[in-house]
C-alpha positions as CSV (number, residue, x, y, z in Angstrom):
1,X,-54.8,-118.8,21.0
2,X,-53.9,-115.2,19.8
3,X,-57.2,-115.2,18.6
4,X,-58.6,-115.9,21.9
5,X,-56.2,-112.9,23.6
6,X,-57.6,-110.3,21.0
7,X,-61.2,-111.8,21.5
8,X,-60.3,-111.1,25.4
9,X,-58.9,-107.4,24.5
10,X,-61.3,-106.2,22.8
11,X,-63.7,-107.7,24.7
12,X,-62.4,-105.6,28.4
13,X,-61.0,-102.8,26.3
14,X,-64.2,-100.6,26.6
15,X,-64.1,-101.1,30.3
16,X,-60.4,-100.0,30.6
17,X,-61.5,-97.1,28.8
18,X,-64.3,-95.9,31.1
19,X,-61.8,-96.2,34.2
20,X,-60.6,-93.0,35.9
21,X,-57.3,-91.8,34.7
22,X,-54.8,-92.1,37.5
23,X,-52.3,-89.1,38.3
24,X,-49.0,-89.9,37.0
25,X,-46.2,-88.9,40.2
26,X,-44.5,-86.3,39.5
27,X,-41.7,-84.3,41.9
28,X,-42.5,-82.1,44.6
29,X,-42.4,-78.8,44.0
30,X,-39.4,-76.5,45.4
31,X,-40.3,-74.1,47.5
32,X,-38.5,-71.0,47.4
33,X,-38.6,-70.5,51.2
34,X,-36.2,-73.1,53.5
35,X,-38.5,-75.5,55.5
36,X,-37.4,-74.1,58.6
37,X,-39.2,-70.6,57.4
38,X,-42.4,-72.8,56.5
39,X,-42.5,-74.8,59.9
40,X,-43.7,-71.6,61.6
41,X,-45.5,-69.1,59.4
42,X,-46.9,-67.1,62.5
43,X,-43.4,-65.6,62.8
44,X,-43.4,-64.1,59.4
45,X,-39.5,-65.4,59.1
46,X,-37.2,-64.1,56.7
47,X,-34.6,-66.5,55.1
48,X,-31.9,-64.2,55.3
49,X,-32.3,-63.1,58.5
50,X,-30.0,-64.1,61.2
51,X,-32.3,-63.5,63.9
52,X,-35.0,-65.4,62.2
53,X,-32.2,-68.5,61.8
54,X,-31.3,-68.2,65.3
55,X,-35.0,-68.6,66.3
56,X,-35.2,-71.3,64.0
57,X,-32.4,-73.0,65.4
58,X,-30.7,-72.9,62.5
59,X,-28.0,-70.6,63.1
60,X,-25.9,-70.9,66.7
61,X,-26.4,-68.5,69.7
62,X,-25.7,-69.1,73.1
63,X,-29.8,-68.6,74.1
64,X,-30.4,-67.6,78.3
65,X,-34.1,-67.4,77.9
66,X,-37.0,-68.8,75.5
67,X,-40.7,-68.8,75.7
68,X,-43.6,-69.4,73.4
69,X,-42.7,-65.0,71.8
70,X,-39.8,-63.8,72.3
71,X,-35.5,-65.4,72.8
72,X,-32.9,-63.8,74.4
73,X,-29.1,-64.6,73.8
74,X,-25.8,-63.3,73.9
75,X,-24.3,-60.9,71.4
76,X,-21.6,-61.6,69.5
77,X,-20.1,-58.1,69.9
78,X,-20.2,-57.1,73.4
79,X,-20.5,-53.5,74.2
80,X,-20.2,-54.7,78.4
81,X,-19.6,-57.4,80.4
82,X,-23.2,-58.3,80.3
83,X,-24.5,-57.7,76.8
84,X,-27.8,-60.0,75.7
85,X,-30.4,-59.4,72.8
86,X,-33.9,-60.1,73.2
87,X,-36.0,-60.8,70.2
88,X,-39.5,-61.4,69.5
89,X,-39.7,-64.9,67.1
90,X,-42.3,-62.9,64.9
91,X,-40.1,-60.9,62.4
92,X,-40.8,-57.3,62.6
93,X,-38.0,-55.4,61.0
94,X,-37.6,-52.5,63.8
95,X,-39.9,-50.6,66.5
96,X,-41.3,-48.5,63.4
97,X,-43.5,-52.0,62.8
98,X,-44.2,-52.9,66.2
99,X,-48.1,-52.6,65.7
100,X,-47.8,-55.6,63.8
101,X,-46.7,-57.4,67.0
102,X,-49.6,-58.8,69.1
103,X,-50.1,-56.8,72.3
104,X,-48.4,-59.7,74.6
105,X,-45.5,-60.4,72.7
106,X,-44.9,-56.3,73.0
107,X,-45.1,-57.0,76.7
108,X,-43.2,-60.4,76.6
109,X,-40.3,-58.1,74.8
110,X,-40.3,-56.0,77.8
111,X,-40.8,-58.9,80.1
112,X,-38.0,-61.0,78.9
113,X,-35.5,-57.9,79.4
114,X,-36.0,-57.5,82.6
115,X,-36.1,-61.4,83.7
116,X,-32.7,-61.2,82.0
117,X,-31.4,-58.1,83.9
118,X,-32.3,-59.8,87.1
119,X,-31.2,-63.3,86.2
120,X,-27.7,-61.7,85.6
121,X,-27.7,-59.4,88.6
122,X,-27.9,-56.4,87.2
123,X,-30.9,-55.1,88.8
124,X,-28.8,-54.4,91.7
125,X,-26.7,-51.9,89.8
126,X,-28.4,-50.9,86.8
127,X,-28.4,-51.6,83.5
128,X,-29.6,-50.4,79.6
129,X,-32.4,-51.2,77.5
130,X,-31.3,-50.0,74.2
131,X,-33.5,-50.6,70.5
132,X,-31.5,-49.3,67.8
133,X,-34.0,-48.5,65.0
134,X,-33.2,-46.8,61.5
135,X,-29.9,-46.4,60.0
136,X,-29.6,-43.0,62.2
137,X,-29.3,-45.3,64.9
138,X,-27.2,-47.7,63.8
139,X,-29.3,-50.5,63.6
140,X,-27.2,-53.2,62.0
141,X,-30.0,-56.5,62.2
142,X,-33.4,-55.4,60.5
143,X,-35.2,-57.6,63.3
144,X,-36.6,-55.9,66.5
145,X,-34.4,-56.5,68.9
146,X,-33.5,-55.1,72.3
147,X,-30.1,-54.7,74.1
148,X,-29.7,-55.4,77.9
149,X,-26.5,-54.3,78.7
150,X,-24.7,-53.7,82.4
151,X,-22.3,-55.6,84.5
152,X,-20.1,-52.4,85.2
153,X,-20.5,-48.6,85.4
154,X,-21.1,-47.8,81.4
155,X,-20.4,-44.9,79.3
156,X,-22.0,-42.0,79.2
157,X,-24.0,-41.4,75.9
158,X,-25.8,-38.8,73.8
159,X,-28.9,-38.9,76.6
160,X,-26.9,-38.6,79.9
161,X,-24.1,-35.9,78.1
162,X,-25.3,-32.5,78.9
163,X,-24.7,-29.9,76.0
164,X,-24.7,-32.8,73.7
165,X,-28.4,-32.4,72.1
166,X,-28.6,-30.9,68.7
167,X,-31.3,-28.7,67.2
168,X,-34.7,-30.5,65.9
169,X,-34.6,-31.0,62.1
């Protein structure tokens, strides 16, 4: 009978030879990047961004207007009674890059503030548009974003303070 077996091996061994070797399974390979920065390469997300997170959904914001380029939420330091930032979801680290927006997410940007402005009532009264960009300018998130701030009568600053311009460098 063992005779017969090796008879049989030897026999289909050729055969088993000729076959294509099949891929042994092996892990997945890690990724350096989070999946939430792979879902949506378009936006060029950094993973240590916080803006990028909160467009991601990953980190919590209390959002008051989304579309398809650009989120607007509240920050978490307000400067006014009304204080909101609105971002574009690409990453672009400040207005020094914005030629690597598309032309109507630029305009969404600009869009978005006002539809915020208004939504809040502060068209009636007035209201800033600030972008911080460069440490000169405090700029504390490296991701484009735009203050709307309003809601009351606000400070005066470096632009509206007569006097207060200093000589070009």
């Amino acid at each position: 009978m063992a005779a017969k077996a090796l008879l049989t091996a030897l026999i289909f061994l050729p055969l088993l030879a000729c076959q294509k070797p099949q891929a042994v399974a092996s892990a997945p390979a890690q990724s350096a990047q989070p999946a939430w920065v792979l879902a949506h390469p378009e936006y060029h997300a950094h993973k240590d961004c916080i803006f990028c997170k909160i467009v991601a959904g990953v980190a919590p914001s209390k959002k008051v207007y989304e579309d398809d380029r650009v989120v607007a939420f509240w920050d978490i330091a307000p400067r006014a009674p009304i204080h909101i930032l609105v971002i574009p979801k690409q990453h672009i680290r400040s207005l020094d890059e914005l030629e690597q927006l598309p032309v109507a997410t630029r305009a969404a940007l600009l869009d978005a503030c006002f539809k915020v402005a208004k939504e809040f009532h502060l068209t009636e009264r007035g209201f800033r548009v600030i972008a911080n960009t460069g440490a000169d300018a405090n700029q504390t998130v490296p991701h484009l974003h735009f203050h709307v701030v309003g809601g009351e009568r606000l400070l005066e600053d470096p632009i509206t303070i007569p006097g207060k311009a200093s000589a070009p460098r």
